[in-house]
C-alpha positions in Angstrom: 99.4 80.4 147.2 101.8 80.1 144.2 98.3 80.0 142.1 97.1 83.5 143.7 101.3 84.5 142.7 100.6 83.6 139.3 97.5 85.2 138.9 98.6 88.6 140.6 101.2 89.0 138.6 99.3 87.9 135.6 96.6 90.5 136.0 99.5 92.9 136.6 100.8 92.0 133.0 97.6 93.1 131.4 96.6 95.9 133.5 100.1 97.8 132.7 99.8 96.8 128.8 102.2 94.0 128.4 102.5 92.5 125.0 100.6 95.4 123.3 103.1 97.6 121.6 105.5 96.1 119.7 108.1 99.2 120.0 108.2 99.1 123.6 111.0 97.2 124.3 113.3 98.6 121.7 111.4 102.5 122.2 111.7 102.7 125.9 115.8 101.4 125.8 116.4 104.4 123.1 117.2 102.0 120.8 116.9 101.2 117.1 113.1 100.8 116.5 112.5 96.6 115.2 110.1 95.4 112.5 110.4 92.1 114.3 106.3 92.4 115.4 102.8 91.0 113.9 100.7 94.1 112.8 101.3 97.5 111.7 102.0 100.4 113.9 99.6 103.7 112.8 100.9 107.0 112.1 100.1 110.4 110.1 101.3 113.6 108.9 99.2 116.0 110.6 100.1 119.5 109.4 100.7 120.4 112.9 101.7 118.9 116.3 98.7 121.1 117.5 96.3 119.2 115.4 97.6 115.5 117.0 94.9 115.7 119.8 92.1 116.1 117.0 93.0 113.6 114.5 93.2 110.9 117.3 89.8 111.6 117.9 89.2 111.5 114.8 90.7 107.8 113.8 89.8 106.0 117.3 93.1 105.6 117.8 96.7 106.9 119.5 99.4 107.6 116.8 102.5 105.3 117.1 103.9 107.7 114.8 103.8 111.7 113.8 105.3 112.6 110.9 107.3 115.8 110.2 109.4 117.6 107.7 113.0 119.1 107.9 115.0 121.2 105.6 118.7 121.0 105.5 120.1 123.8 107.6 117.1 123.7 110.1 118.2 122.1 113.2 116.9 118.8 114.7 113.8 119.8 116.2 113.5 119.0 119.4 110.6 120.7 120.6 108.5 119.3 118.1 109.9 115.4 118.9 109.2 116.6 122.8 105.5 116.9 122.0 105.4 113.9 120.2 107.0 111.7 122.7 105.1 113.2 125.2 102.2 111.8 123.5 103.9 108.2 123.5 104.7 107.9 119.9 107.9 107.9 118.1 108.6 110.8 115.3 109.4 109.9 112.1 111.7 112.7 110.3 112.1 113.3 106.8 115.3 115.3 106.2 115.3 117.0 102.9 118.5 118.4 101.8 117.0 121.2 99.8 120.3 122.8 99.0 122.1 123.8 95.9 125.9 123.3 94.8 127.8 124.4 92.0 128.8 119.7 92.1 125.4 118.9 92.7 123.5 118.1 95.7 124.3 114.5 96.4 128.5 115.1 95.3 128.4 117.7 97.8 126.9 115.9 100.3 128.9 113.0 100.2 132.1 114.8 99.6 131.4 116.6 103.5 130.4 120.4 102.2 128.0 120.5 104.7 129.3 118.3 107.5 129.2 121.0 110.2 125.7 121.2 109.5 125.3 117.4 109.3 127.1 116.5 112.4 125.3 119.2 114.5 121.6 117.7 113.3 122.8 113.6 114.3 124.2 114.9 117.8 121.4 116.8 118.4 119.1 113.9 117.2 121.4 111.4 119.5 121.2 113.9 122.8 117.7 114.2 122.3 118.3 110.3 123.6 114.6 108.9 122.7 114.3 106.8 119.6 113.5 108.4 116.0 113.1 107.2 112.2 115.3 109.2 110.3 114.3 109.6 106.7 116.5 111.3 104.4 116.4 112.2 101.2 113.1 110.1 100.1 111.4 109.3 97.2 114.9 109.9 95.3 113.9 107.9 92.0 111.4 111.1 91.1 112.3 114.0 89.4 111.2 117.1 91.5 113.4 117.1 94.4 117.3 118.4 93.9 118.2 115.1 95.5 116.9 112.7 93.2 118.4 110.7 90.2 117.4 113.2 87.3 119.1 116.1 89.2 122.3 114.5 89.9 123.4 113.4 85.9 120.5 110.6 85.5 122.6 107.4 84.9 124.9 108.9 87.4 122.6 110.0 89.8 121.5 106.7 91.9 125.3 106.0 92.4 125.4 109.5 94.0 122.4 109.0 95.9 123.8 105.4 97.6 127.5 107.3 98.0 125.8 110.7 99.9 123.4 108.2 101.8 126.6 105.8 103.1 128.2 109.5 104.3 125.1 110.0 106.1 124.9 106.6 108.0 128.2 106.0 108.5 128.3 109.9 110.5 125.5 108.3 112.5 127.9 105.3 113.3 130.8 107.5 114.3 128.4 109.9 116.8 126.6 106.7 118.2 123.3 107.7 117.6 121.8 104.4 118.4 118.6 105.9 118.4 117.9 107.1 115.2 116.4 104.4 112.9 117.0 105.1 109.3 114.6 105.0 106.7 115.5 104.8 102.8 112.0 105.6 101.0 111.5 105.2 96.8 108.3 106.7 95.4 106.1 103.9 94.1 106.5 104.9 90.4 109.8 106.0 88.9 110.1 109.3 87.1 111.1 109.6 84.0 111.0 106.0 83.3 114.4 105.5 81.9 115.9 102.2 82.9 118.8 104.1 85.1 115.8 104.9 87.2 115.2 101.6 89.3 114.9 101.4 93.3 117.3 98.9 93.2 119.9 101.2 92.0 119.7 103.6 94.9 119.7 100.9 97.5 122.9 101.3 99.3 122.2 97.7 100.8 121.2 96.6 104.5 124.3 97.6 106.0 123.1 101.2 105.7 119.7 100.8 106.1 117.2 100.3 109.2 113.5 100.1 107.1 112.7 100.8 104.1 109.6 102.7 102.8 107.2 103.4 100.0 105.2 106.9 99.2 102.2 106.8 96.9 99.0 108.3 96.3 95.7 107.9 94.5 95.4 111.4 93.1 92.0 110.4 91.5 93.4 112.0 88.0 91.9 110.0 85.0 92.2 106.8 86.5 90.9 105.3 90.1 94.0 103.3 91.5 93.5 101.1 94.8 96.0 100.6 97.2 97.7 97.4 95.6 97.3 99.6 92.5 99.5 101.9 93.7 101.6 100.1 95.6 101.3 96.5 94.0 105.0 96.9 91.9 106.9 98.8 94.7 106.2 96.3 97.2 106.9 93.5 95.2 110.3 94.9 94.2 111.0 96.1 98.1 110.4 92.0 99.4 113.0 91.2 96.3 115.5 93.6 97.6 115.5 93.0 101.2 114.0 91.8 104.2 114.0 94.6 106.1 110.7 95.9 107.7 108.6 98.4 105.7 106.6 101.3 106.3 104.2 103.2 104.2 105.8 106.8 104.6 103.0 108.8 102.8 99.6 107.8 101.5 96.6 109.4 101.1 93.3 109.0 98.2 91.4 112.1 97.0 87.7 112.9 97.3 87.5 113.1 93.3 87.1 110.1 90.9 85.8 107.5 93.2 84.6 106.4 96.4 87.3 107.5 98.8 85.6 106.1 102.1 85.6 102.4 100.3 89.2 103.0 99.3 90.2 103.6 103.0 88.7 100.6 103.9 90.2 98.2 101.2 93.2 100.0 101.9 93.6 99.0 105.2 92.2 95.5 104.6 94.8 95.0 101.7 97.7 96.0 104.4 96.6 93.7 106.7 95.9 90.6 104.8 98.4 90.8 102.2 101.6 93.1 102.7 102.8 91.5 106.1 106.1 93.3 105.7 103.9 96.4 106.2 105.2 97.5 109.7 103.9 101.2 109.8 101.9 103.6 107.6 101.7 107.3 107.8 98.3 108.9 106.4 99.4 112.4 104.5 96.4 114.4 106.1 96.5 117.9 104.7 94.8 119.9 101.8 97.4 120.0 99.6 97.6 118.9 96.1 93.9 117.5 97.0 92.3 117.3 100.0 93.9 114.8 101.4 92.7 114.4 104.8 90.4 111.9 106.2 88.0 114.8 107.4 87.4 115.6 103.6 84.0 113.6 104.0 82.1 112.5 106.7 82.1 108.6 105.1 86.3 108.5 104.4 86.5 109.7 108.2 84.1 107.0 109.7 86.2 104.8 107.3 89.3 104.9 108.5 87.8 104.6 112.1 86.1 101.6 111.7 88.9 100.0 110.2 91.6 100.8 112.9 89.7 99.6 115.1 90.9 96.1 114.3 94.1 95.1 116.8 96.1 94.5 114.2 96.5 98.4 113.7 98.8 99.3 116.5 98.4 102.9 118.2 101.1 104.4 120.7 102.9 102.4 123.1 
């Protein structure tokens, strides 16, 4: 009898999916989201919460994560984090404070000129009471956002950044919004290479920060980059500068220069055999500055399908 007790509630285990999302327990208590998992969780920007149905199809799998953009002044948007946790998977937000100031973006922010504003989004964000990756102001060590380093005095700019960044999570602290998770993401390369420009200048250190991230792209211009090509030197630097978990927040290859359906597939090898800190990567799928999207052949499509099949890619929970 104690046999057919162990086995019932053994086959129970399975048959509700027990032990096969590594966000459940920390997703379903509205808490911070943990890195503390084998594999890597599978999300995308999808132009769209319309389009999530049809890029599932498309990869064989459920999204852990859906991507979307917010600029400053819009408010936390709820209805679109609805859909996607009605879906099962966890939104990631990138909150881009695409505001001007007669002190500079990053002095204003820090110094509270747009707390109303501010303090409204995080409440919202903690009232919406399901768990959310936060990620503001990214790929900060560019030069073509009003947030980054070059727009905020150069040498004094990653200062700036790590003192507006500290106002933002320590407003998160006094609301209590133990759901947000937040995300502090470089761009692989830094522009203008000046030696002021360094991700480890902007890192406000792992008091303030949840996961970090890496964006980066194989724009097929000139020269054919794979993944470890374009992500080889950020990574390397990220592991040196913390432990916490990582996520790829944007990548993508283009059509032109090379075989994009063999770069999907050594992508996704490369991730899973030698960038373990990997937790999460986000496919930029859109026609944009390229075509982007998986669907922009028939062989980069079946490409990324075959390869998530694999377990270690981990869909919704």
């Amino acid at each position: 009898m104690k046999r057919f007790a162990f086995l019932l509630c053994l086959l129970l285990c399975f048959s509700s999916g027990c032990g096969t999302s590594p966000v459940t327990s920390s997703a379903k208590t509205g808490g911070k989201i943990s890195g503390s998992f084998t594999g890597c969780m599978v999300g995308a920007y999808v132009d769209g919460m319309g389009n999530i149905d049809a890029f599932e199809a498309k990869i064989g799998k459920n999204l852990a994560v859906v991507l979307c953009y917010v600029h400053w002044q819009n408010a936390f948007p709820s209805a679109e984090a609805d859909i996607v946790q009605a879906n099962g998977s966890i939104p990631l937000i990138t909150w881009e404070p695409w505001i001007s100031h007669e002190t500079g973006t990053l002095e204003a922010i820090a110094a509270g000129a747009f707390e109303p504003y501010v303090r409204s989004f995080i409440q919202s964000a903690k009232d919406w009471g399901h768990p959310v990756f936060l990620r503001f102001a990214h790929e900060m060590n560019g030069n073509w956002y009003p947030w980054d380093g070059q727009h905020n005095g150069e040498a004094d700019g990653p200062v700036k950044y790590k003192r507006a960044w500290i106002y933002i999570h320590n407003i998160v602290q006094e609301i209590g919004a133990t759901n947000i998770t937040l995300v502090w993401c470089p761009n692989n390369t830094n522009l203008p290479v000046a030696n002021w420009n360094n991700i480890a200048a902007y890192y406000p250190g792992d008091d303030y920060v949840d996961w970090v991230g890496m964006d980066g792209y194989n724009w097929g211009y000139g020269s054919w980059e794979s993944f470890s090509q374009v992500f080889g030197d950020v990574y390397s630097h990220l592991i040196i500068l913390t432990n916490k978990p990582i996520m790829v927040g944007e990548f993508a290859a283009a059509e032109q220069g090379g075989d994009k359906a063999a770069w999907i597939a050594d992508a996704c090898s490369t991730i899973k055999n030698n960038y373990s800190h990997v937790k999460m990567f986000c496919w930029f799928n859109t026609n944009k500055e390229r075509d982007w999207r998986i669907e922009s052949s028939v062989s980069a499509e079946a490409a990324l399908k075959n390869s998530l099949q694999d377990t270690y890619f981990l869909g919704r929970m």
